[in-house]
C-alpha positions as CSV (number, residue, x, y, z in Angstrom):
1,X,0.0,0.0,0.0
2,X,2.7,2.5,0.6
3,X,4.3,2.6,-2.8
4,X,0.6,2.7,-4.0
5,X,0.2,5.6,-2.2
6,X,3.7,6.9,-3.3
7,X,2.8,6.5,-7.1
8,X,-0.7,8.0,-6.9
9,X,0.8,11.3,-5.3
10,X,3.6,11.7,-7.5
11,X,1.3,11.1,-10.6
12,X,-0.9,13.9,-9.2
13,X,1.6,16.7,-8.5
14,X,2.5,16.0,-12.0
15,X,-0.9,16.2,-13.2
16,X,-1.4,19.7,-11.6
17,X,2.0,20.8,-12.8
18,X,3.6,20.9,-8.9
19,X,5.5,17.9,-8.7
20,X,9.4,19.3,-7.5
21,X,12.5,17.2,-6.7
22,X,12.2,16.0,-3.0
23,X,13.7,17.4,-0.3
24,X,15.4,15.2,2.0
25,X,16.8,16.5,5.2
26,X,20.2,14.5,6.7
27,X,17.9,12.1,8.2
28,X,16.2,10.7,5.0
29,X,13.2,12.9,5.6
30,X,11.4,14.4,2.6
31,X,9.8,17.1,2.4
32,X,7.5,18.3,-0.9
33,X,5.3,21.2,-1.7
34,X,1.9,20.4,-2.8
35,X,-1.3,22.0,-3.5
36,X,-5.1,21.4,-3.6
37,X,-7.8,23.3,-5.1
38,X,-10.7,24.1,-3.3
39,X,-13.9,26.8,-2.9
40,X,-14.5,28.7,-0.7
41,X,-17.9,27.6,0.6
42,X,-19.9,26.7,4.1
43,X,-21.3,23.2,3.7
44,X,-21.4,23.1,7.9
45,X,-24.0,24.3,10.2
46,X,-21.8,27.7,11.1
47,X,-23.9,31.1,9.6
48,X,-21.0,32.7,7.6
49,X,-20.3,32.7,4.1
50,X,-16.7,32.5,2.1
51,X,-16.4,33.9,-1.3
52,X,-17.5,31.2,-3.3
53,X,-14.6,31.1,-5.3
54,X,-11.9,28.4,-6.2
55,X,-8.5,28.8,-4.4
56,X,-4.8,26.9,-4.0
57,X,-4.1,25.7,-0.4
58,X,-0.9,24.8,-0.8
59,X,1.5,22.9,1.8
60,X,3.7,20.4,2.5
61,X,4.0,16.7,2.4
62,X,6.0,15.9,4.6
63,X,7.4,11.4,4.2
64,X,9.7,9.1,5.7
65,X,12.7,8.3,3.8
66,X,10.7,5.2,2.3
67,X,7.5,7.7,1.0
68,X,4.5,7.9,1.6
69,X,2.6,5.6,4.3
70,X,-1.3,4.3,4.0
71,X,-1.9,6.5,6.8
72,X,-2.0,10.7,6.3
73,X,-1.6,12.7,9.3
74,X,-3.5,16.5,8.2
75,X,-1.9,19.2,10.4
76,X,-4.5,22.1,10.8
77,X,-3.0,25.2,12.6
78,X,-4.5,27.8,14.9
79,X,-5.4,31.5,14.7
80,X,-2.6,33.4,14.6
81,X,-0.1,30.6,13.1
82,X,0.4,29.0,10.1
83,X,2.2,25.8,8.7
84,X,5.1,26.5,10.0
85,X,3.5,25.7,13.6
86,X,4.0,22.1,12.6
87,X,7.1,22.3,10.7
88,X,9.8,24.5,12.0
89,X,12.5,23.4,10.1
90,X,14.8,26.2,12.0
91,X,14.9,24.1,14.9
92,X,14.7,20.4,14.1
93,X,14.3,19.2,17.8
94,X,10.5,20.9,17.5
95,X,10.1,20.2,13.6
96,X,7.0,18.2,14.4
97,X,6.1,16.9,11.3
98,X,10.2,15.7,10.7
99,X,10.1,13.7,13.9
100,X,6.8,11.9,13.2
101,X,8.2,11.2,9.6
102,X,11.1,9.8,11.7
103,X,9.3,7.3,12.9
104,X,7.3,6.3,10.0
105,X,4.5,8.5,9.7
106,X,3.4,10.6,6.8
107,X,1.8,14.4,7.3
108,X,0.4,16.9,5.2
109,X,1.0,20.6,7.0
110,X,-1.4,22.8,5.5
111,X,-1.4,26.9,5.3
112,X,-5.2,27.8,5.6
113,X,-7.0,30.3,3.6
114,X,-5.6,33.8,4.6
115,X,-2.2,32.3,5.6
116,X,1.2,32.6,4.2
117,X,1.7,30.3,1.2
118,X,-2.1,30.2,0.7
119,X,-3.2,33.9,0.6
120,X,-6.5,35.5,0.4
121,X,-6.8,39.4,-0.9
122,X,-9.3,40.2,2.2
123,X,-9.7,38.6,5.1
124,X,-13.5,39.2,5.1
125,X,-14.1,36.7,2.2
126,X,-13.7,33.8,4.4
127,X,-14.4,32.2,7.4
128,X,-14.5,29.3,10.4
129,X,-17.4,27.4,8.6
130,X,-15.7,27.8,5.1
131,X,-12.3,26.8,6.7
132,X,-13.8,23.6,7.7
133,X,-15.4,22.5,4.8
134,X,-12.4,23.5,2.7
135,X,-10.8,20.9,5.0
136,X,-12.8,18.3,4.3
137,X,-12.3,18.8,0.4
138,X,-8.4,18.2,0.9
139,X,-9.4,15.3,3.3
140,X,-11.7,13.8,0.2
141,X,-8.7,14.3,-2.5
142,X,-6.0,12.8,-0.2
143,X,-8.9,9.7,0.4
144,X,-8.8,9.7,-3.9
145,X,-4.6,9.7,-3.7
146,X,-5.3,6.5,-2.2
147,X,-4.6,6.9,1.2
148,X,-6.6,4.3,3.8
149,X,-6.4,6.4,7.2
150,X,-6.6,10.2,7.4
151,X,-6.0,11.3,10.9
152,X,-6.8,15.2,11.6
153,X,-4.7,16.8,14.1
154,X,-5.7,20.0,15.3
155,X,-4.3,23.2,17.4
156,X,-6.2,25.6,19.3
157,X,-8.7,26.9,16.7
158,X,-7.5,24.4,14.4
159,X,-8.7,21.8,16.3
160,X,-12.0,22.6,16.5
161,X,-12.4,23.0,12.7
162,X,-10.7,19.7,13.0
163,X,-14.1,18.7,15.1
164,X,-16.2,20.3,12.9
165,X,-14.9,18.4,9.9
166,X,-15.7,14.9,12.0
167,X,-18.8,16.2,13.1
168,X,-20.1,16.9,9.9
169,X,-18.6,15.7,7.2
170,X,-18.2,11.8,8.7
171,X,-14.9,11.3,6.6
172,X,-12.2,11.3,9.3
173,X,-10.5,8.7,11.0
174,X,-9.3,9.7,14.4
175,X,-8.5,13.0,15.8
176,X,-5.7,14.8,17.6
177,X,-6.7,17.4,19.7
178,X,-4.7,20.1,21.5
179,X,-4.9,22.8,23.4
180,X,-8.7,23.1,22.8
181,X,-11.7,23.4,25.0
182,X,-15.6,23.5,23.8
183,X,-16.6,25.2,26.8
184,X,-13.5,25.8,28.4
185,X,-12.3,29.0,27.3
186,X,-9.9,31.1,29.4
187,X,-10.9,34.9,30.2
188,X,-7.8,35.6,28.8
189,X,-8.5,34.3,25.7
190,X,-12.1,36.2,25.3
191,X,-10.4,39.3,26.0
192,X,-7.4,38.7,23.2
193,X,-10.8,37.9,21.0
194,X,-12.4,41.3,21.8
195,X,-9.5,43.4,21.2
196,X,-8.9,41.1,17.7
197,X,-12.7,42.5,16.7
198,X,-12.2,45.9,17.4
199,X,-9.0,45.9,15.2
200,X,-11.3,44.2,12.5
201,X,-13.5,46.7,12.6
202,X,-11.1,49.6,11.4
203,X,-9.1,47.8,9.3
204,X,-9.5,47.9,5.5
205,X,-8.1,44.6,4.4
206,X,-9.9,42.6,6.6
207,X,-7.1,41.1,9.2
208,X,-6.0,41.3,12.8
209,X,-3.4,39.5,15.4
210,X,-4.7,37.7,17.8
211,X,-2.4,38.9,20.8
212,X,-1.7,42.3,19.9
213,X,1.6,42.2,20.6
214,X,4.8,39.9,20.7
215,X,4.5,40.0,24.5
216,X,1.1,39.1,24.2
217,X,1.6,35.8,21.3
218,X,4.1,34.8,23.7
219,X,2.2,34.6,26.9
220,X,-0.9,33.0,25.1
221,X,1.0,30.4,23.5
222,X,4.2,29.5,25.6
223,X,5.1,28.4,29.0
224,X,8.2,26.5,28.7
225,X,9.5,26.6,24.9
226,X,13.6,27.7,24.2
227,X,14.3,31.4,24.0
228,X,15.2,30.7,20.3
229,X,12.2,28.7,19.5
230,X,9.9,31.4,20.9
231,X,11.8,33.9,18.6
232,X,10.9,32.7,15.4
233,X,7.4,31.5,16.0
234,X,6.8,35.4,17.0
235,X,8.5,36.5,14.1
236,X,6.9,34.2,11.8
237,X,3.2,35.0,13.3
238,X,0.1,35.8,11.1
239,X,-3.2,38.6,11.4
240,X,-6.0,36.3,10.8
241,X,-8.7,36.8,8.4
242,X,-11.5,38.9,10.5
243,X,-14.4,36.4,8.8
244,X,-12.8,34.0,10.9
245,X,-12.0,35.7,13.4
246,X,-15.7,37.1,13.5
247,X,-17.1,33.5,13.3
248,X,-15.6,31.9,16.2
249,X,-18.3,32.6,18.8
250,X,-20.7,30.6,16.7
251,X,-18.4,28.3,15.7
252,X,-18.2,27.5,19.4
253,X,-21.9,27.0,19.5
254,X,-22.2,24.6,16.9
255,X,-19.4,22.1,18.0
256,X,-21.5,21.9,21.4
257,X,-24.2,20.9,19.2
258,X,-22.6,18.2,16.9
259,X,-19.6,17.0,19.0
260,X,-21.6,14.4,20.2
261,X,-22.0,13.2,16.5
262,X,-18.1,12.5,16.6
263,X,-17.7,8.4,17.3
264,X,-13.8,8.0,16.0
265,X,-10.9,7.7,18.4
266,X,-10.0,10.9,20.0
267,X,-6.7,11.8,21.8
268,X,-6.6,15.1,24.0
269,X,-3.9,16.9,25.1
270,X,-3.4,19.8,27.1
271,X,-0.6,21.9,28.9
272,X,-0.7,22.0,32.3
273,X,-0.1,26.2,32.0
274,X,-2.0,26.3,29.2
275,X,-3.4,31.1,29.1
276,X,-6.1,29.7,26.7
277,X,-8.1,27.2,28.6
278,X,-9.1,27.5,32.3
279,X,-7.7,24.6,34.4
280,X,-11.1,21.8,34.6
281,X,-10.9,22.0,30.5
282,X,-9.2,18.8,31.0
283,X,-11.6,17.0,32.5
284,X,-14.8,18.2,30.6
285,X,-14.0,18.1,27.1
286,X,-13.6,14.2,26.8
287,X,-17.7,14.5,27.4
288,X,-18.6,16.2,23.9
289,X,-18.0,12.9,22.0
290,X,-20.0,9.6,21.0
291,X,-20.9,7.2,23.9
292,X,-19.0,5.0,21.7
293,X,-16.0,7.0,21.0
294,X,-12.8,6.2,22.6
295,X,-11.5,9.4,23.7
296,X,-7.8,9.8,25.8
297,X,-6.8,12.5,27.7
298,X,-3.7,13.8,28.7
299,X,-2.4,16.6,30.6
300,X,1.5,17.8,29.9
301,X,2.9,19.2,33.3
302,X,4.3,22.4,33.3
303,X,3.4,22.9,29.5
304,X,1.7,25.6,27.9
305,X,-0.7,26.3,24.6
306,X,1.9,25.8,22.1
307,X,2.8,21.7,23.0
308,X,4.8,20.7,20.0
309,X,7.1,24.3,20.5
310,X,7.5,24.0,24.4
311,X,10.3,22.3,25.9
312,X,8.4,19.2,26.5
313,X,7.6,18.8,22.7
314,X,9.5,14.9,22.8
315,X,6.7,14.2,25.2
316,X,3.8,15.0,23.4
317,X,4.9,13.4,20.3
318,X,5.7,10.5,22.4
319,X,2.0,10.2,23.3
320,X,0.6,11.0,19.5
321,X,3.1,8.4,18.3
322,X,1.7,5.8,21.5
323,X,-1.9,6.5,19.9
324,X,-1.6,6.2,16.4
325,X,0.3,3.0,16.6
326,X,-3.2,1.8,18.3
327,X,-5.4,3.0,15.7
């Protein structure tokens, strides 16, 4: 199945014109830009509205030194990030992506509408509902690439478009959540959200940090991660489009709604320091799923928001890695 997969992928970047000599790092790890077209439509329960119109996300796939695997690991990053969340190839000891190709899985690290390689001209024309059903139209041309498993691992706001996806779309199969709370939500981070709206509202092409400053990204997102590490996340930091931005309180609503709809294996993790979730998010999200879904939690001591970028990052790949190999 895996040079299956490996043939089917190659023939399609060729197809589409994007195929580009691999690039392996020292340890046999490749990593290859790809793209996938998709429009920029709501298909979930969320009231908001994208612009309708066909656009590249592009990313990376990132393979072990033998290609790709019959499992794909989709990397979905918060508010304020980007890819590079997921892959920072400046420091390889937090290179998430590299280090779960390392030991033999594959992951696709996506830049979402509005972010870096995958721009949008105003960050209006999109938002949280469109985000996740664009998701879910990358999910359905990876299943036609041939791949048997698709696993969605989610951030922050990325993982509850991750749960959104699940819930409505039924196409996933298992989830990695971090750092992300239905109905936990710190005071902190509703405050960050308020001053995020009023920036919105006076800027022309639609986009705003979340955490107005560097301080501020840094304290949201880090309790524990290297000096250096926190340096280039900060430097390497996104506005977000304001439709999403905009959509999030109702996004919130809706994944109370249709969590429960979510029956495939769910593994939560969540740092112990964590600015964006108040401390008893821990123990109440494992509720939102299925009866029948088998959901593991796990709280990383000492951690913060940002788990694969704190110092503890070999830990919580240690427990994604303990999951997936039970999947």
């Amino acid at each position: 199945m895996r040079s299956a997969c490996a043939t089917l992928l190659v023939s399609a970047l060729v197809t589409s014109g994007l195929a580009a000599s691999p690039s392996h790092a020292a340890d046999g790890v490749a990593s290859d830009p790809v793209s996938y077209d998709v429009v920029n439509t709501n298909s979930t329960p969320v009231p908001c509205a994208g612009d309708g119109r066909t656009h590249q996300l592009r990313g990376r796939l990132v393979t072990p030194g033998s290609g790709a695997t019959g499992r794909v690991n989709v990397l979905v990053h918060d508010i304020t990030a980007g890819g590079w969340f997921w892959h920072l190839r400046q420091h390889p000891a937090y290179d998430y992506a590299s280090r779960l190709a390392e030991r033999g899985e594959t992951s696709l690290v996506l830049d979402r509408l509005g972010y870096d390689e995958s721009p949008l001209t105003n960050g209006w024309r999109t938002c949280l509902g469109a985000q996740a059903t664009m998701l879910h139209q990358v999910v359905q041309q990876l299943r036609q690439e041939g791949y048997d498993e698709v696993v969605l691992h989610g951030h922050s706001v990325g993982a509850a478009l991750a749960e959104l996806e699940a819930a409505r779309f039924q196409d996933v199969d298992g989830l990695v959540l971090m750092s992300w709370s239905d109905t936990g939500a710190s005071f902190r981070a509703f405050a960050e959200a308020g001053k995020q709206h009023a920036t919105c509202l006076v800027r022309p092409d639609g986009y705003a940090p979340y955490g107005a400053t560097a301080a501020d990204f840094q304290e949201l997102l880090f309790a524990t991660a290297p000096d250096d590490v926190r340096s280039t996340a900060t430097a390497l930091r996104n506005p977000d489009p304001c439709g999403d931005a905009f959509s999030l309180s109702t996004l919130l609503v809706v994944n109370n709604l249709v969590t429960r709809l979510i029956d495939v294996p769910v593994l939560l993790l969540f740092g112990e320091r964590d600015a964006l979730n108040r401390p008893g998010a821990a123990r109440w999200q494992p509720l939102a799923y299925s009866p029948v879904a088998e959901v593991t939690s796990y709280v990383v001591p000492g951690a913060g928001s940002a788990l694969p970028l704190e110092a503890s990052a070999p830990q919580t790949r240690e427990r994604v890695l303990e999951w997936l190999s039970h999947l």
